[in-house]
N, C-alpha and C positions, 0 to 999 in steps of 0.2 A: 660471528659464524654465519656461513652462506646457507643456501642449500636451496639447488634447483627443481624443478617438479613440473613436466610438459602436461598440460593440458590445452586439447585444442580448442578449449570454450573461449570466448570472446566475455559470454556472459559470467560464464566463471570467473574469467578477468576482472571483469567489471567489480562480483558478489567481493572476491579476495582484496580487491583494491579497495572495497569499502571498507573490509575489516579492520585490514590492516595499516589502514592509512592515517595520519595526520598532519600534524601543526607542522611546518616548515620553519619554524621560526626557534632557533635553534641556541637561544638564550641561556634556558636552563639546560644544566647537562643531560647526559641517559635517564630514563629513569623506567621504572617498571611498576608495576601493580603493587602493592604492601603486599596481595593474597592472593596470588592470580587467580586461584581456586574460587575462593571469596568473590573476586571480582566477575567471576563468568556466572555464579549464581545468583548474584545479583542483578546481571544482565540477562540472564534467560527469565527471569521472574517478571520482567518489566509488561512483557502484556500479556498476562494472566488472564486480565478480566474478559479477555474473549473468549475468554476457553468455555462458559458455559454451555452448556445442553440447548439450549432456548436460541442463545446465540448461532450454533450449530444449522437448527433448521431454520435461524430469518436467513442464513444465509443459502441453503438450499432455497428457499421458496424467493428469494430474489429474484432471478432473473424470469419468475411467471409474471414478474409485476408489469402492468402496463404503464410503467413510467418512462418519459424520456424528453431528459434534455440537454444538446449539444453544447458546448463543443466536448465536456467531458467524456463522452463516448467513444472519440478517438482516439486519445491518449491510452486507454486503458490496455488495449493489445499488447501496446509498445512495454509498460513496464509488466505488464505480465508476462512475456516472454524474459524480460530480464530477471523477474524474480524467481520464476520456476525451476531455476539450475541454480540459485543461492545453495548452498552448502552442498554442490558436485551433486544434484540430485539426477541429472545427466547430462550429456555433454552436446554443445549446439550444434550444429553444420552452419551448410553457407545460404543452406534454407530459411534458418532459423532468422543470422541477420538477414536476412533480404524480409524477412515479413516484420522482425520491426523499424527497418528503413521506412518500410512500406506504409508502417503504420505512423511513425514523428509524419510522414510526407501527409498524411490523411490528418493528422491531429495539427496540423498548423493549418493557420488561414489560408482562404484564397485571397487573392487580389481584391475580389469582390467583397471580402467579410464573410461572416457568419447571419446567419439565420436560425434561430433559436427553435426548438421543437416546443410546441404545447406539454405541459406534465402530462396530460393523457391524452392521446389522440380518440379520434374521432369516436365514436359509437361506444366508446367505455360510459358506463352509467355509472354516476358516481351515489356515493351510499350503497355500493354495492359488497358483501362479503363473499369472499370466495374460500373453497372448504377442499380440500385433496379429495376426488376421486379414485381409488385405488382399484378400480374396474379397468378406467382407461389409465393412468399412471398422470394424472392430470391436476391441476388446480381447474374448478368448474368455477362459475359465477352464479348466486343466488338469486330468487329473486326477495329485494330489497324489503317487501311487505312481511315475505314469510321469515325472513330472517336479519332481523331489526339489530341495529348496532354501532352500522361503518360511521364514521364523521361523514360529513355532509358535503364537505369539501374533499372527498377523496373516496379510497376505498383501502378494505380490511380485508386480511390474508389469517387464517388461525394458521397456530402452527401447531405442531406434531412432534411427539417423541420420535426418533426415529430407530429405523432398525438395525441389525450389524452390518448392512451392507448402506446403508444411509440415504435409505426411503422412508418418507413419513408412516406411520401407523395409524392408518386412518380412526381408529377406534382410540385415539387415548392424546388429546389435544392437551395442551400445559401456556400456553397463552396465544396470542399474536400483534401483530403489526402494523399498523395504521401509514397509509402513506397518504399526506396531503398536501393539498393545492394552495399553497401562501403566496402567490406571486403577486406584485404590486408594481406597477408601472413597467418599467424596461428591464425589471428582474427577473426571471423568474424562479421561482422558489419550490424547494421539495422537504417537507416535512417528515421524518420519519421518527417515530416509536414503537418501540419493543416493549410489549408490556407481558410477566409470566403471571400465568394465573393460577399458578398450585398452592400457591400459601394465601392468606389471611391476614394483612387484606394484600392485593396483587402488586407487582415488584416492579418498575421501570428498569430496564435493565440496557437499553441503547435510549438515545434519545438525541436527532442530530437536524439540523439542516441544513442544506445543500441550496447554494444560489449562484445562480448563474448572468452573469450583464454581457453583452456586447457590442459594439460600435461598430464602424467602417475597419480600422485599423488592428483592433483588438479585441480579445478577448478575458474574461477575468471569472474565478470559481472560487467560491469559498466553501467549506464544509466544516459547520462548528456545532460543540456537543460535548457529551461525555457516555461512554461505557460502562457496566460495572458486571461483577461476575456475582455480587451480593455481598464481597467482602471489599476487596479491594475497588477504585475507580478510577477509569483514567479520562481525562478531559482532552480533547485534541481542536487542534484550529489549523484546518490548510488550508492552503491557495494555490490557487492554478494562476498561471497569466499565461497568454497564448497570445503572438504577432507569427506576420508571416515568415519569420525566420526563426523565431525558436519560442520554445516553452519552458519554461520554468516552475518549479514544486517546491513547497516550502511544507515540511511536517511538524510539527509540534504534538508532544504528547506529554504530558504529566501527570504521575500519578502518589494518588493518596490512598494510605498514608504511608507509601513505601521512601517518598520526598525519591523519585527518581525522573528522571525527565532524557526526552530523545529531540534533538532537532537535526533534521533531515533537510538537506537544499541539493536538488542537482538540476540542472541547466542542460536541455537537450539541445541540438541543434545538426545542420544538415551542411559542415563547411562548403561540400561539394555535392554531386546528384549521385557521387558513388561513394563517401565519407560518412559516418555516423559517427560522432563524438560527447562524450557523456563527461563533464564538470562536477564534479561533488564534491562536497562537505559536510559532514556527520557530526554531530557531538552527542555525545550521551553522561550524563551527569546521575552517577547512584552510589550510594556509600561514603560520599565524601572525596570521589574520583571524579576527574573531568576526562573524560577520552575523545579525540577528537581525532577526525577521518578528513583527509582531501586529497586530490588530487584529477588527475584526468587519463580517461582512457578513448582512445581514438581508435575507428574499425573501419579498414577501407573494404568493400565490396568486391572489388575484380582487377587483381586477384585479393581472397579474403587473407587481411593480413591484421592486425593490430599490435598497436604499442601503447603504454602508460607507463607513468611514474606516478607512484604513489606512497602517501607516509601515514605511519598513526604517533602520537604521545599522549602521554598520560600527565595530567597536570601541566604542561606546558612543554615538557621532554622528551624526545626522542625516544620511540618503544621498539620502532621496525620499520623500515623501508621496504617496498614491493616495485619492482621493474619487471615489465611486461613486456615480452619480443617476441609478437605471434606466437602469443598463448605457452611460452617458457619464459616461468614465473621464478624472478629469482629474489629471494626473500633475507635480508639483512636486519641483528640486529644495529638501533639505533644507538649510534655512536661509535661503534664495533662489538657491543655487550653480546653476550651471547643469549639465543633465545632457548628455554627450557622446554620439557614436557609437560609444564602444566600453562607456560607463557603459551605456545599452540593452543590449549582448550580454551583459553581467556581469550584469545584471537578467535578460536572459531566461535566462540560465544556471542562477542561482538558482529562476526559475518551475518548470523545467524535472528538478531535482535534488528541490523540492517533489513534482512529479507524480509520479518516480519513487520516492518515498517512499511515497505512495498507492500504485501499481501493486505496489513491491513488497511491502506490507501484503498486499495483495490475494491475489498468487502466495503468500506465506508462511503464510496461513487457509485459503485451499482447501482442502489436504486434508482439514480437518475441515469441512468446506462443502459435498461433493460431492453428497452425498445429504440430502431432508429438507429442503429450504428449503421 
C-alpha cells in the first residue's frame, strides 16, 4: 500500500528517511515487528537516562562553560539544524539548507588544517567555581579562596533546580559539574562530570570525555562515557573524523539493563559548492529486534530541490521503503505488505529515537563547543 504526504522539509526528509529506512538486502522476505506497539515502546525508552533533573540544568549551564575545542564546534550547527524538524517539529525553507551547507563548509578542513583551541582560553582561572547570579541572569566566577572545591585542572559550575520556564533557582542547588583539562601531547582532552548532590552519599550521573587530535590532513574526535538517570545507564562511544571533503559520525549507545543498543553512522559531504548530501545507516537492537535504517538523501541549493531512496527492515526484512522527490514522500510497504496504524507509531518511534540520537550527540559535544565556534 502506497501513500504520499508533501512536505517541503529536506530535513524532514532526511528525519523520515531515517526512520524508515533499511537493509537493501533483500534475502529474507517481508517482515514486520511481532508488536509494532511493543516495538515503539521499547524504542522510545532507549534514552531515558537523560531525562533526569540534574541532567536538565548541566545542560542549560553548558554553554556558560568557558570550554573550547575545535574542530567539534563546527559540525554541531549542521546536525542541529537537521535534528530540530525530526518529528515534523517544523518545516525548513531554503534558509535553513543554506546555513547547514554553510555549516559541513565551516566543519570540514581547510587546505591548511586545523588548529586546535586550548580547553580554556585565556584569563579563565582555573579552580575557579561559578554559581547563577539571578540579579544579572548569569553564571558569575568566584573567587577560588572564598569558595573552595573546583579541581585544579579545571573549573566547577553548581547546578540548580530549575524553574517552569527553565531558569536555574538560584536558592536550591542539587549538584554540579566539573569540566577538566586532561590533555596530553597532541590531544587534547575535555573531562566532564555530573555529579547530584541530594542524596547520601552524591550520584555520578554523566561522566564523559571528549578528545580531540589533528594533523595537516585531518582531523579526529572521540567522546566516550556513560549516562544514568539513577536507574537505568547508558554507555556511548563516538567519533568524529573530519578531511577536507567530508565528515563522518559513528554513534554507539548501550543500555543497561534494558540490553538495547543504537548505532548511528552518517557521512556528510559537499558533491558540489551547491549539493549537500547525507549517507546514513542506523541500527537499533531492543527486544530481540534488529531494525536497521540506510539510505541517502541529496539537497541541491539553487534551485532547492532534493531526492532519496531510502529502506528500513526488521530482522533482516523488508518493513518499508521511503522515496523522496523534492520533499513528496512516498512511502511503501516492503515487499508490497501493507503498512498499519500501529506499523506508523513504530516508524515514528524509530524517527524519533533517530533525532534523539542527534540531540543527544549534540548535549554530549557542548562542553567542548561552548566557546570559539
Amino acid at each position: 500500500m502506497l501513500a504520499s504526504l508533501r512536505r517541503p522539509s529536506w530535513h524532514v526528509a532526511l528525519a523520515a528517511a531515517l526512520v524508515v529506512t533499511g537493509c537493501s538486502n533483500n534475502a529474507v522476505g517481508p517482515t514486520k515487528p511481532a508488536d509494532p506497539v511493543a516495538t515503539a515502546a521499547r524504542v522510545q525508552a532507549i534514552h531515558g537516562s537523560f531525562n533526569s533533573n540534574i541532567l536538565k540544568s548541566f545542560e542549560f549551564a553548558t554553554p556558560y562553560a568557558p570550554t573550547a575545542t575545535s574542530p567539534l564546534a563546527t559540525l554541531r550547527p549542521l546536525l542541529n539544524v537537521a535534528q530540530s524538524t525530526f518529528g515534523a517539529r517544523r518545516s525548513s525553507s531554503l534558509a535553513d539548507a543554506r546555513l547547514a551547507a554553510a555549516a559541513l563548509r565551516a566543519g570540514l578542513l581547510p587546505s591548511s588544517g586545523v588548529i586546535l583551541a586550548s580547553i580554556f582560553p585565556p584569563g579563565v582561572v582555573l579552580g575557579t567555581t561559578y554559581t547563577w547570579d539571578a540579579a544579572t541572569s548569569q553564571y558569575v566566577a568566584n573567587d577560588p579562596a572564598a569558595l573552595p572545591g573546583a579541581p585544579a585542572n579545571g573549573v566547577r559550575f553548581i547546578l540548580y533546580a530549575l524553574d517552569l520556564s527553565g531558569i536555574p533557582i538560584a536558592t536550591q542547588p542539587i549538584g554540579y559539574v566539573d569540566f577538566m583539562d586532561e590533555s596530553s601531547g597532541n590531544a587534547k582532552t575535555l573531562h566532564v562530570v555530573v555529579v547530584g548532590t541530594t542524596t547520601t552519599p552524591p550520584v555520578t550521573y554523566l561522566d564523559d570525555t571528549i578528545s580531540v587530535t589533528a594533523v595537516t590532513s585531518s582531523a579526529n574526535a572521540t567522546v566516550i562515557g556513560f549516562v544514568t538517570d539513577g536507574t537505568e545507564r547508558l554507555a556511548f562511544d563516538i567519533g568524529v573524523a573530519e578531511t577536507a571533503s567530508h565528515a563522518v559520525i559513528d554513534i554507539q549507545f548501550d543500555v543497561t539493563p534494558a540490553d538495547a543498543h543504537v548505532k548511528f553512522h552518517v557521512t556528510l559531504t559537499l558533491p558540489s559548492a551547491s549539493t549537500l548530501q547525507y549517507d546514513i545507516s542506523d541500527r537499533i537492537e531492543a527486544g530481540g529486534e534488529l531494525i536497521t535504517v540506510t539510505g541517502t538523501i541529496t539537497v541541491n541549493l539553487s534551485p532547492l530541490t532534493e531526492s532519496g531512496s531510502l529502506a528500513v527492515a526488521i530482522n533482516g526484512g523488508p518493513y518499508a521503503t521511503i522515496t523522496d522527490s523534492n520533499g513528496s514522500l512516498t512511502y511503501a510497504g516492503g515487499g508490497g505488505q501493507s503498512l498499519t496504524a500501529d506499523d506508523h507509531a513504530a516508524l515514528l518511534a524509530i524517527f524519533n529515537a533517530v533525532a534523539e540520537s542527534l540531540q543527544h550527540f549534540n548535549e554530549l559535544v557542548a562542553p567542548a563547543t561552548s566557546l570559539g565556534l
